[in-house]
C-alpha positions in Angstrom: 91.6 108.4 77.4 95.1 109.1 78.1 97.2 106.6 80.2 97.4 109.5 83.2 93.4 110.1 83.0 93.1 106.1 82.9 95.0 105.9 86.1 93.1 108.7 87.7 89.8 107.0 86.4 90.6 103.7 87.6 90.1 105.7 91.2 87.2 107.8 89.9 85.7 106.0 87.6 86.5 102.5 86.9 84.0 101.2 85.0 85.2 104.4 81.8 88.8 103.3 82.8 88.5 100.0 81.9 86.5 100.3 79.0 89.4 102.3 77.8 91.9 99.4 78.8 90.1 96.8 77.4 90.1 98.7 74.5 93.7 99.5 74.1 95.8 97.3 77.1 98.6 99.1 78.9 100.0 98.2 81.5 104.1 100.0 81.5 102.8 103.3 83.1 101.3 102.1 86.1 103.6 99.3 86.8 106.6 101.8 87.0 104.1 103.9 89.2 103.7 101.2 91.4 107.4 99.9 91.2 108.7 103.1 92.5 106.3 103.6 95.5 107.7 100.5 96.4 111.0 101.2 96.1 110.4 104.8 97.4 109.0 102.9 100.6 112.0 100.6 100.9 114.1 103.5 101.0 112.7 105.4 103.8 110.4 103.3 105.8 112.3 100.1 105.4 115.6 101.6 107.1 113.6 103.7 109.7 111.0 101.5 110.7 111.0 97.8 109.5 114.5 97.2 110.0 115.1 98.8 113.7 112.1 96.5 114.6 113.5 93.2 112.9 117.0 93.6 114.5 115.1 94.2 118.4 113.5 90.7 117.4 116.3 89.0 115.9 118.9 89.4 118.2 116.2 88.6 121.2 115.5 85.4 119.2 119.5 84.8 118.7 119.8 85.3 122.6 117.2 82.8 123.5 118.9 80.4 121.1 122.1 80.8 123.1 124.0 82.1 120.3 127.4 83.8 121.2 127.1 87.6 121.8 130.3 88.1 118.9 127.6 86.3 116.1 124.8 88.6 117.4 126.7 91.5 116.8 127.8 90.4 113.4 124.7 89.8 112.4 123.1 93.1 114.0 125.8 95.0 111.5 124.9 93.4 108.7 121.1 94.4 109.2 121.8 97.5 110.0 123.9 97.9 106.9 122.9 98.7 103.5 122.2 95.6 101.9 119.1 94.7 103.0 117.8 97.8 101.3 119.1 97.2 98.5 117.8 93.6 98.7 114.4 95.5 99.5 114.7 97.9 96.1 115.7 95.0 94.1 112.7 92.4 95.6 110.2 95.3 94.8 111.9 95.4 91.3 111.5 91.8 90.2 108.7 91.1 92.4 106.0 93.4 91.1 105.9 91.8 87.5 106.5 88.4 88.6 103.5 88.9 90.9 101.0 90.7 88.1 102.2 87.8 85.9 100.9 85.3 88.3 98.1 86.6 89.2 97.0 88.1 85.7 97.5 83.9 84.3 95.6 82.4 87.0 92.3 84.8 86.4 92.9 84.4 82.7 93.0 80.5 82.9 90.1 80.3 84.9 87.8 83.0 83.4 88.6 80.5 80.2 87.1 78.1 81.8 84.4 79.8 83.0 83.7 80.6 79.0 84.9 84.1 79.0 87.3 85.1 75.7 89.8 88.0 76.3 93.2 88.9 75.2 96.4 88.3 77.8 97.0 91.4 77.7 93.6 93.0 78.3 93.7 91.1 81.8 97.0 91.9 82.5 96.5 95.7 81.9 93.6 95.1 84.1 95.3 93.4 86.8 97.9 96.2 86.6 95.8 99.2 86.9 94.0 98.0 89.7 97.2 97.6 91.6 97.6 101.3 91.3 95.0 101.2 94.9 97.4 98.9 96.6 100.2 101.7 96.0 97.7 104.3 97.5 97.3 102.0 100.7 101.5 101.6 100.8 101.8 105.2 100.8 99.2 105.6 103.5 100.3 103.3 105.3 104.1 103.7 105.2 103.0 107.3 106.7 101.7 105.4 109.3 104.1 103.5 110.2 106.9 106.2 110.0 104.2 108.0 112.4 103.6 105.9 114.8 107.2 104.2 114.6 105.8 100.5 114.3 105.4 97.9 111.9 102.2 96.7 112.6 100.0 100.0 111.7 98.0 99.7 108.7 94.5 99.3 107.6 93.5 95.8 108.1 91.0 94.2 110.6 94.3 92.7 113.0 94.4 96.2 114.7 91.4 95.1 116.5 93.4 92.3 118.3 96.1 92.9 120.6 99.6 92.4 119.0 100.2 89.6 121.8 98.2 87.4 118.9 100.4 88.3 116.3 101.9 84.8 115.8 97.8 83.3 115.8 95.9 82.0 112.4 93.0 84.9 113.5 95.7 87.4 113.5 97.3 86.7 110.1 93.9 85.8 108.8 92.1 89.2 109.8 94.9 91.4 108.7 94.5 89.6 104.8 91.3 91.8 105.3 93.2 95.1 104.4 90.8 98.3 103.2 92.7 98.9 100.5 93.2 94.8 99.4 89.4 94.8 99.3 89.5 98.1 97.3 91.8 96.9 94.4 89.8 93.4 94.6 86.4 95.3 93.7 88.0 97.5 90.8 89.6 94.2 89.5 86.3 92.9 89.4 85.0 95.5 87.6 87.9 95.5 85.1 86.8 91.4 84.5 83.7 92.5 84.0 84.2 95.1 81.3 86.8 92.9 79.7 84.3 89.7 79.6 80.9 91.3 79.1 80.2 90.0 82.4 78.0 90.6 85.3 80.0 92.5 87.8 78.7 89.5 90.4 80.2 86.9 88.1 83.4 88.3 88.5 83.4 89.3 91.8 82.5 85.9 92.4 85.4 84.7 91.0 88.0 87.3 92.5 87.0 87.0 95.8 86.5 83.3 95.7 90.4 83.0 95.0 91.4 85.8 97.4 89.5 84.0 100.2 91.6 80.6 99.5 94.5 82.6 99.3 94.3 84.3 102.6 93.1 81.0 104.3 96.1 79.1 103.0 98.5 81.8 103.5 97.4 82.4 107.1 97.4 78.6 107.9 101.4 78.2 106.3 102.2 81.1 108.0 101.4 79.7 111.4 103.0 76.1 110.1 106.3 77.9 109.4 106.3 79.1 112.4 105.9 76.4 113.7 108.8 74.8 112.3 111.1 77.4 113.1 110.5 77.2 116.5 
């Protein structure tokens, strides 16, 4: 397979896809694929959508604070200037490796455990190619956003909650369960699967297992920093 008919396959057919991965890792080709949507979506929806949204909440929580009206607006040009785009281009930059790295070492060292022998760099191309569905789900939802002119459309199971509850564990908790997150976590299982010579299960086992811990300790911080912020 080519690298463009991998990254097609890994929508189509991901089982063929990463058979060919496991085969011969990649990983440069899709990583710039999803860099750029990132930095394609900092550019436009960023600026247009995120930012208005951030400033209406900022300066309300800078007024409850009692901070003077002179420091508000300071702060309201700065946001509205262009660094925090370019602070947005640059995060997606060094961001989407660092991430891949990360999470590419922690199914690694614990499919080891778990007996399985692969190369690095089999997992990592795995790990990389898969994110190619989160990418799909920024673009979609980016339109989405620009659409409907808020932050808080997407995919995830939060829409069916009022956004009254945004600040509540259930809120952050359900919107971890994003269609497209769930997507990329059952072609990464596959991908582990092929690469081990394991049962699909096994794998999926294991994915999930460590998304599930993720999104219960990430909801739970989110609501303790919160809390000490307030």
């Amino acid at each position: 397979m080519t690298i463009g008919t991998k990254m097609v396959a890994v929508f189509t057919s991901p089982k063929k896809a990463f058979e060919a991965i496991a085969e011969k890792p990649d990983w440069l080709a899709p990583m710039i694929v999803s860099v750029l949507i990132g930095i394609l979506f900092a550019l436009t929806v960023v600026p247009s959508v995120v930012m208005p949204a951030t400033m209406e909440k900022t300066m309300e929580q800078m007024r409850d604070r009692g901070i003077p009206e002179d420091k508000i607006e300071e702060a309201m040009k700065f946001m509205a200037g262009p660094l925090p785009v370019v602070f947005g281009v640059v995060g997606v930059i060094l961001s989407t490796p660092i991430n891949l790295l990360i999470i590419s070492g922690i199914l690694f060292g614990l499919s080891a455990l778990f007996g399985g022998k692969a190369r690095f760099a089999q997992v990592f191309s795995a790990a990389t190619y898969s994110g190619l569905i989160l990418s799909l789900g920024t673009i979609l939802k980016g339109i989405l956003m620009y659409v409907q002119r808020s932050m808080h459309a997407g995919t995830s199971l939060s829409l069916i909650l009022p956004e009254d509850m945004r600040e509540n564990f259930l809120y952050r908790f359900l919107g971890q369960f994003d269609l497209f997150t769930l997507w990329q976590l059952g072609i990464l299982s596959v991908g582990l699967a092929v690469i081990y010579r394991w049962k699909t299960a096994k794998s999926a086992g294991m994915v999930f297992g460590l998304w599930l811990l993720w999104a219960l300790l990430s909801s739970a911080l989110g609501g303790l920093m919160h809390f000490g912020a307030a």
